[in-house]
ROTOR-174674 format. One record per residue (C-alpha): residue in one letter; z, x negated, y negated. Coordinates in nm, 4 decimals. Layout:
# residues N
@code:A	pz:Z	px:X	py:Y
...
END
This chain:
# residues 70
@code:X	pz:11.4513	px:-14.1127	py:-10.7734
@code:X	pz:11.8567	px:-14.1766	py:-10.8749
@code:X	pz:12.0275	px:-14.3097	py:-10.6292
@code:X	pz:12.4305	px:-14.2229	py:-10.6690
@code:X	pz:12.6852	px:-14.4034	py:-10.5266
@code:X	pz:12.9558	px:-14.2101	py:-10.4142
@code:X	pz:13.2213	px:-14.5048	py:-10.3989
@code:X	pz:13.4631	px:-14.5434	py:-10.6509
@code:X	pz:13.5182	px:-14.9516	py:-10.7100
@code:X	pz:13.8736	px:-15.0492	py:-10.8221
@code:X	pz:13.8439	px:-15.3824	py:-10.9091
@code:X	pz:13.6233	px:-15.5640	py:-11.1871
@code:X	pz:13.5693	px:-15.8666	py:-10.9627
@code:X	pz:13.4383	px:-15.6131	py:-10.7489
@code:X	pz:13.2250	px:-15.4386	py:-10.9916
@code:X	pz:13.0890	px:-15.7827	py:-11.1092
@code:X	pz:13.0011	px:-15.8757	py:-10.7432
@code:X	pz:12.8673	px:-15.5138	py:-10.6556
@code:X	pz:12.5893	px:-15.4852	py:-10.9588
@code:X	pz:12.4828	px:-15.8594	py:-10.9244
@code:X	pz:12.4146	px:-15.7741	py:-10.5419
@code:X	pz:12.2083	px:-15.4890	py:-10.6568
@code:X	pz:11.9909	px:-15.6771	py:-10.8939
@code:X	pz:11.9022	px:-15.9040	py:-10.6166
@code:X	pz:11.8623	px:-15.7137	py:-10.3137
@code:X	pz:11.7713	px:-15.3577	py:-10.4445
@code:X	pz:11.3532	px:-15.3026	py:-10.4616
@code:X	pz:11.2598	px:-15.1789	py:-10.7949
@code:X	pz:11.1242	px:-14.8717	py:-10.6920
@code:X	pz:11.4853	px:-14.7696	py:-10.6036
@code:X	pz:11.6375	px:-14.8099	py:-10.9177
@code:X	pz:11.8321	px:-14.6300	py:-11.1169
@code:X	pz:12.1658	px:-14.6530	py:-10.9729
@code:X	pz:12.4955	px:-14.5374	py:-11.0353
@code:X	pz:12.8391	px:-14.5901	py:-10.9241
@code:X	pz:13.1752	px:-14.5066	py:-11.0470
@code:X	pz:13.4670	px:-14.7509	py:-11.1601
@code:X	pz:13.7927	px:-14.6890	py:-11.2145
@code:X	pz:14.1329	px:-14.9323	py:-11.2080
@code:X	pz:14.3919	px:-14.6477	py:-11.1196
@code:X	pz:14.4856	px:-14.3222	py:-11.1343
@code:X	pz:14.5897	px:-14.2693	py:-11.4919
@code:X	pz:14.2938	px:-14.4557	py:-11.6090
@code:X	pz:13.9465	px:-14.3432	py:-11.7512
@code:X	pz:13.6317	px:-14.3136	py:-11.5055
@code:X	pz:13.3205	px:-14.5084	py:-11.6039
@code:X	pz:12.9631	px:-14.4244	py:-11.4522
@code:X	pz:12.7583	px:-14.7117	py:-11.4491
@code:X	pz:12.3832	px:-14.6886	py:-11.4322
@code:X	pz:12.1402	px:-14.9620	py:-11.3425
@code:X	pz:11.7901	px:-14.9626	py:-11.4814
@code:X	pz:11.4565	px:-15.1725	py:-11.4548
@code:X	pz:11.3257	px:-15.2088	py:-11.7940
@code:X	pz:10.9860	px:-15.4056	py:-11.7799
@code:X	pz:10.8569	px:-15.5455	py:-12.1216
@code:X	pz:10.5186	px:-15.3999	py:-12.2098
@code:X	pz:10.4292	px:-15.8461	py:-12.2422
@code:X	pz:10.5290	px:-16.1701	py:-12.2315
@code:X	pz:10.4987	px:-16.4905	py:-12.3022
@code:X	pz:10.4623	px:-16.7859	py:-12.0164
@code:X	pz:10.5676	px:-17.1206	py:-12.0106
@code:X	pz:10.2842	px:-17.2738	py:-12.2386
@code:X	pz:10.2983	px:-16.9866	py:-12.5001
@code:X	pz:10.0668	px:-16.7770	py:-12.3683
@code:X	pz:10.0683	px:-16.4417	py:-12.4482
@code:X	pz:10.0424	px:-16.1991	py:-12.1549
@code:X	pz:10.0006	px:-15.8193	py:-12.1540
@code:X	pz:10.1257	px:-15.6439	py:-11.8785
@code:X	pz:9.8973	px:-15.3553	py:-11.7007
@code:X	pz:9.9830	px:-15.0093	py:-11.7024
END
């Protein structure tokens, strides 16, 4: 499922605040997401898409190498 924002953000503080409040508070399961920035008129429209991207393993705290289920 995409989930498309239909805002347009204007500011990059804004931006910066919006997709860090997404990260956190956004379930995984509804991820991608996408929203639109753009500074004025005259200037270019960006799309920005968030993803979850889960590493196939990793490695804890005392080296350990863990594989994760699929």
């Amino acid at each position: 499922m995409k989930n498309t924002v239909t805002k347009t953000i204007t500011k990059l503080s804004h931006l910066k605040s919006w997709v860090s409040q997404q990260i956190k508070s956004t379930p995984i399961d509804n991820f991608p997401i996408t929203v639109n920035y753009n500074e004025a008129i005259e200037e270019p429209e960006y799309t920005i898409t968030i993803e979850v991207k889960q590493p196939d393993f990793y490695v804890d705290a005392k080296g350990t190498k863990w594989v994760r289920e699929k």
